[in-house]
C-alpha positions as CSV (number, residue, x, y, z in Angstrom):
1,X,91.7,74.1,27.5
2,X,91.7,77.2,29.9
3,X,95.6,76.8,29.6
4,X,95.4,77.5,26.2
5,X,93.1,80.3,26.4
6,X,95.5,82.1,28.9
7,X,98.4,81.6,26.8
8,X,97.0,82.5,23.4
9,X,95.7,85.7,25.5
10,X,99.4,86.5,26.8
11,X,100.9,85.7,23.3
12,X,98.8,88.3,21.8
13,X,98.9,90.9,24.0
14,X,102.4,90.2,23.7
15,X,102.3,90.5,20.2
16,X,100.5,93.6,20.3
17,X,102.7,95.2,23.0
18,X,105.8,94.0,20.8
19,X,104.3,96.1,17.8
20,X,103.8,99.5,19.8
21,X,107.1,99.3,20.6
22,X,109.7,101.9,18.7
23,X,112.6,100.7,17.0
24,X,115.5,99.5,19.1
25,X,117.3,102.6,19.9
26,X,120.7,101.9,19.7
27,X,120.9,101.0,15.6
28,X,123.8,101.9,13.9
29,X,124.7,103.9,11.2
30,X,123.5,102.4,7.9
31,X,127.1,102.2,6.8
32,X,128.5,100.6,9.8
33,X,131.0,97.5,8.7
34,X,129.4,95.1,10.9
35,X,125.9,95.1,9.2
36,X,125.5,92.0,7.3
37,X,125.9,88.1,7.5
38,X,129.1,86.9,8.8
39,X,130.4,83.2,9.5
40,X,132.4,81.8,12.1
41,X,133.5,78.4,11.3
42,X,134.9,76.4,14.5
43,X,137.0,73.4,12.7
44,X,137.6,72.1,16.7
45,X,134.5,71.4,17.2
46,X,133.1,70.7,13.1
47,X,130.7,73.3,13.5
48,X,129.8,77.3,12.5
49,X,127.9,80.1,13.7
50,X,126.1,82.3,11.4
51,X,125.1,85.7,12.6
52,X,122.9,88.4,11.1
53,X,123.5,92.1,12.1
54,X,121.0,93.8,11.3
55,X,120.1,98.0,10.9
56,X,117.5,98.2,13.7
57,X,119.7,96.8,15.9
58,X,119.3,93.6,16.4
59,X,121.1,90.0,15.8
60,X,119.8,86.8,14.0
61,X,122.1,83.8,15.0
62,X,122.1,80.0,14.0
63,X,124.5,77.9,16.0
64,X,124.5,74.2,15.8
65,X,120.7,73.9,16.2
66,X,120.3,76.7,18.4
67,X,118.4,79.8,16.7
68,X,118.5,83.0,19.2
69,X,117.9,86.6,18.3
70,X,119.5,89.3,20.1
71,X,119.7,93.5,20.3
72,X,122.7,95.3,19.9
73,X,124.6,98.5,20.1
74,X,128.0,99.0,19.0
75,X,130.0,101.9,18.6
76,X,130.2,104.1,15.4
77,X,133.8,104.5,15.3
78,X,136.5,102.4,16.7
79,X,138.4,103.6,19.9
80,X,142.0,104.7,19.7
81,X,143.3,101.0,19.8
82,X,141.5,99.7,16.4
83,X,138.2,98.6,18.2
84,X,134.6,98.6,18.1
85,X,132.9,98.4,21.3
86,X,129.7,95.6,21.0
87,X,127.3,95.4,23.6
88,X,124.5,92.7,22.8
89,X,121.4,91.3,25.0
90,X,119.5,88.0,24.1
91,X,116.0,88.3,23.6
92,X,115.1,85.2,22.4
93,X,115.9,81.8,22.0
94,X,115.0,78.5,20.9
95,X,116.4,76.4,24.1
96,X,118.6,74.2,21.7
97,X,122.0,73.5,22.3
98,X,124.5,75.7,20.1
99,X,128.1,74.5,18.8
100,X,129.5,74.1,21.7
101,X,126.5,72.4,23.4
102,X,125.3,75.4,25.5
103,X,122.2,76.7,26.0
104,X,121.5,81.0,25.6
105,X,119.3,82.1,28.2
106,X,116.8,84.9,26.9
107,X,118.2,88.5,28.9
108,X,122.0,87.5,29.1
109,X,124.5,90.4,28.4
110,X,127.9,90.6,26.9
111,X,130.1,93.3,26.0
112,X,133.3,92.3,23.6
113,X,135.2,94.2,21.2
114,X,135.7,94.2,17.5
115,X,138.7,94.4,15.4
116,X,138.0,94.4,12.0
117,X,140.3,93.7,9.2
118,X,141.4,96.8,6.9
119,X,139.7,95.2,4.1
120,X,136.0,95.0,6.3
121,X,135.8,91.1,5.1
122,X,136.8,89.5,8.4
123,X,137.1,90.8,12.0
124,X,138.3,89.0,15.4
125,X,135.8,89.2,18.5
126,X,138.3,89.9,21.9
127,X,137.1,90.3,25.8
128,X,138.9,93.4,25.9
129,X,140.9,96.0,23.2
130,X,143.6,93.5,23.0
131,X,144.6,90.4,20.7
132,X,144.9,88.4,24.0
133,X,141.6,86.8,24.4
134,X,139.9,86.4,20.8
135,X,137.7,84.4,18.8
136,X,137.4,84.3,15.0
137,X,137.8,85.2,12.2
138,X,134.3,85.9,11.3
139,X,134.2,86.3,7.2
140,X,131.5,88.3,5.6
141,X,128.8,85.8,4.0
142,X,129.9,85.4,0.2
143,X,127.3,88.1,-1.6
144,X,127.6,90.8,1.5
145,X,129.6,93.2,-0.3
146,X,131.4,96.0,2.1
């Protein structure tokens, strides 16, 4: 019982720390063409991704049966080659396996970069600004107008 005790103290204080907390700082611009639900379906591996950017800044993502949320920044215009540089952190995560049977780790980084398509409906997600090392396309959820 005196586990529980400690953890239900740590989960509120938690809570209550989580609350006096300001918005994550890096949101984007309410017009920003990644805001929204997209898809990635992986036909390899009979699987998608759903992910949920969101306008304070952070991500909602359903993989397989994983379910991890993350924070974000990204930049407000693309760079000279077409792209828009991502930077994301996971914050949370269930501990289930996603798509392709990994398991995100609560405070791992990525930076990638996004080319989006000229209608703002799909975009690619590459390692660097080039087409060389890509994943995608992820296609705006059906009801996600641009």
């Amino acid at each position: 019982m005196r586990t529980l005790t400690g953890l239900s103290a740590r989960l509120s204080l938690a809570a209550t720390l989580a609350a006096c907390l300001p918005a994550h700082a890096g949101a984007p611009s309410a017009s920003h063409p990644l805001l929204g639900i997209w898809v990635l379906t992986i036909p390899q591996l009979g699987c998608s991704e759903t992910y949920h950017f969101r306008g304070d800044g952070t991500t909602l993502v359903r993989s397989a049966d994983e379910v991890s949320e993350s924070e974000f920044t990204v930049a407000e215009q693309p760079s000279a080659k077409g792209f828009y540089k991502l930077e994301d952190k996971v914050v949370k995560d269930n501990g289930k396996q996603d798509c392709s049977g990994e398991i995100m780790k609560p405070g791992t980084r990525a930076t990638n970069y996004l080319r989006f398509h000229p209608s703002g409906a799909r975009f690619v997600m590459c390692q660097d600004e080039s087409m060389d090392a890509c994943i995608g396309p992820f296609e705006r959820a059906p009801g996600q107008g641009i």
